[in-house]
PASEBA-1860 file (N, C-alpha, C; in nm, 3 decimals):
! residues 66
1> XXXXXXXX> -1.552/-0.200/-2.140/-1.436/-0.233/-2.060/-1.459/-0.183/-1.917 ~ -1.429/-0.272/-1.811/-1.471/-0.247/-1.702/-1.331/-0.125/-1.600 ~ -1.374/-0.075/-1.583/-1.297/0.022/-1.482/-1.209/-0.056/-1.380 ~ -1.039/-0.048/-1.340/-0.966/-0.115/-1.258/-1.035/-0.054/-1.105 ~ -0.998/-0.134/-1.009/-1.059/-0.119/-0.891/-0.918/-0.066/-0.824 ~ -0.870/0.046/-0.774/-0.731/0.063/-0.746/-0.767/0.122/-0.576 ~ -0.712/0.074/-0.490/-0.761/0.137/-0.377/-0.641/0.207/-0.334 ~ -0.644/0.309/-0.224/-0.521/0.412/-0.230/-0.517/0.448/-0.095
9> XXXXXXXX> -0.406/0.397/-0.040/-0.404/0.406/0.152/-0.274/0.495/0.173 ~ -0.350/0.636/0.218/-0.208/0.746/0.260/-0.168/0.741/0.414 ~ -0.054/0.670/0.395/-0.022/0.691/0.551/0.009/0.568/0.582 ~ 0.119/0.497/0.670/0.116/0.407/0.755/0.164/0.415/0.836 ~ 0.087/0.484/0.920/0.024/0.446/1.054/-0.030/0.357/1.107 ~ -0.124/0.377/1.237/-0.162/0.276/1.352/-0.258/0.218/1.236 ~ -0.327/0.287/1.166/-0.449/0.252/1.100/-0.418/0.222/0.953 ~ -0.321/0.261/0.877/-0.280/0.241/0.730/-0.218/0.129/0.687
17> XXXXXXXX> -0.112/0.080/0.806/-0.026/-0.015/0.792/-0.084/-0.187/0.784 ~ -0.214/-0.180/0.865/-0.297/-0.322/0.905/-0.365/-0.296/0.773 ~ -0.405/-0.179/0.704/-0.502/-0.209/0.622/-0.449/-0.213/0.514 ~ -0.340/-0.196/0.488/-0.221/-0.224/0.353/-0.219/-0.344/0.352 ~ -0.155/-0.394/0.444/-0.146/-0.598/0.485/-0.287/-0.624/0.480 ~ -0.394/-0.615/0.507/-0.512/-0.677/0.453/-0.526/-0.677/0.337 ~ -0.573/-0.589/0.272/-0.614/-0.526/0.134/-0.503/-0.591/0.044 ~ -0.423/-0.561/0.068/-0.329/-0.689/-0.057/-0.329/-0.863/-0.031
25> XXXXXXXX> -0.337/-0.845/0.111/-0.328/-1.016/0.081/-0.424/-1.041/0.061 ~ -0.579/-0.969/0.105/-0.704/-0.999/0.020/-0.774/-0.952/-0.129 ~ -0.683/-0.909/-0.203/-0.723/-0.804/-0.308/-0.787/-0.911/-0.410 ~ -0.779/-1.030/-0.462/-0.842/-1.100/-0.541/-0.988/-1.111/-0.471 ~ -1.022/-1.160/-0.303/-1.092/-1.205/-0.260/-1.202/-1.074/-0.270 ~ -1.149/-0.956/-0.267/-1.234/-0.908/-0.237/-1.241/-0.762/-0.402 ~ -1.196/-0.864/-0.502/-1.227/-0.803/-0.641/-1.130/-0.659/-0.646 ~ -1.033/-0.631/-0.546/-0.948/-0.502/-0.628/-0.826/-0.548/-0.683
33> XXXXXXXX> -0.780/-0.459/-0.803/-0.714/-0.493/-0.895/-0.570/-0.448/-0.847 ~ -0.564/-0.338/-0.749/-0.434/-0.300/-0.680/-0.449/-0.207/-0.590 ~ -0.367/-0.218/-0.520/-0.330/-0.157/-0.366/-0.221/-0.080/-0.371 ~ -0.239/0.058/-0.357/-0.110/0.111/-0.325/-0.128/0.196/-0.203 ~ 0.034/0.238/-0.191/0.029/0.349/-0.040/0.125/0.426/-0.073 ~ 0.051/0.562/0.014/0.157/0.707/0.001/0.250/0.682/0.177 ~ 0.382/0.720/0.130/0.464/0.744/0.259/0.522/0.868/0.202 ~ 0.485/0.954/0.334/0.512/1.070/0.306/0.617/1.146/0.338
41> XXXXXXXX> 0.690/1.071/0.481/0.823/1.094/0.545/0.935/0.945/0.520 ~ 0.992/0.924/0.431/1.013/0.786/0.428/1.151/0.816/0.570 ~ 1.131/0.701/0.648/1.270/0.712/0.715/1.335/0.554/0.729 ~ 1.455/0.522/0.754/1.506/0.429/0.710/1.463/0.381/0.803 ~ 1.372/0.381/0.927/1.335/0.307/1.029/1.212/0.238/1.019 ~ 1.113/0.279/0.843/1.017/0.263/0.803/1.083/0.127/0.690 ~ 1.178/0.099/0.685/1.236/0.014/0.578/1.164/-0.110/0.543 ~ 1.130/-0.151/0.683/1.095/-0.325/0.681/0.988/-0.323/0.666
49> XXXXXXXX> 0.872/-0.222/0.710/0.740/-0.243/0.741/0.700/-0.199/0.533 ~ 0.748/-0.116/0.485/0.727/-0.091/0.326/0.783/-0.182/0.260 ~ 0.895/-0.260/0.308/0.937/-0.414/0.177/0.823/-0.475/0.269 ~ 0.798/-0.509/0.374/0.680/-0.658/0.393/0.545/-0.565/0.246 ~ 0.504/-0.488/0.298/0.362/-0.456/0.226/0.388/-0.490/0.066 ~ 0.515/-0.427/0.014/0.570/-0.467/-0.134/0.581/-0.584/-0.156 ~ 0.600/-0.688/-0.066/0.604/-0.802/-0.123/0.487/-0.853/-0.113 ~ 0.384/-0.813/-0.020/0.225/-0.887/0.000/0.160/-0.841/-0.147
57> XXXXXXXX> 0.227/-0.719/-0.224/0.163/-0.677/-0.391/0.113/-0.584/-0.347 ~ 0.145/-0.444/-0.255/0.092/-0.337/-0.253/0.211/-0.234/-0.329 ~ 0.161/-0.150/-0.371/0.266/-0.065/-0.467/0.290/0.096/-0.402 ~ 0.377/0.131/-0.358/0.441/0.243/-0.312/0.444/0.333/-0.359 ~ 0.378/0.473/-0.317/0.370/0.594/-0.430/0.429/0.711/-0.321 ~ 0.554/0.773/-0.358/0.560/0.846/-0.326/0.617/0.979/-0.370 ~ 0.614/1.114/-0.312/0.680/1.207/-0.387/0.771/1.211/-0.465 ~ 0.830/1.300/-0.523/0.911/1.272/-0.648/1.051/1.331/-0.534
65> XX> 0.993/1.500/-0.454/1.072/1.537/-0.391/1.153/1.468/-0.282 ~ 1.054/1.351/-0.223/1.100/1.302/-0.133/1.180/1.199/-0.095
END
């Protein structure tokens, strides 16, 4: 049984946020099985930019505390 390919992007930022929106809308093309991202300060001003990535099929991991 082959091992899932899960790739794991902490942060969206200048650099996390473009590569969340890539990596999911390319995740078949480029053989990974899922995309997720850590937000580590969620603020409600972060709202829109974490539903677009959720709906491109990237999956949201964040603290339990937070």
């Amino acid at each position: 049984m082959a091992a899932k390919k899960i790739v794991h992007i902490v942060g969206t930022g200048t650099i996390g946020e473009p590569l969340v929106g890539i990596l999911s809308t390319f995740q078949d093309k480029f053989g990974i099985d899922e995309v997720t991202f850590h937000k580590r300060t969620p603020l409600l001003t972060d709202r829109s930019k974490v539903t677009v990535s959720c709906q491109n099929g990237a999956k949201l991991a964040v603290d339990t505390e937070r």
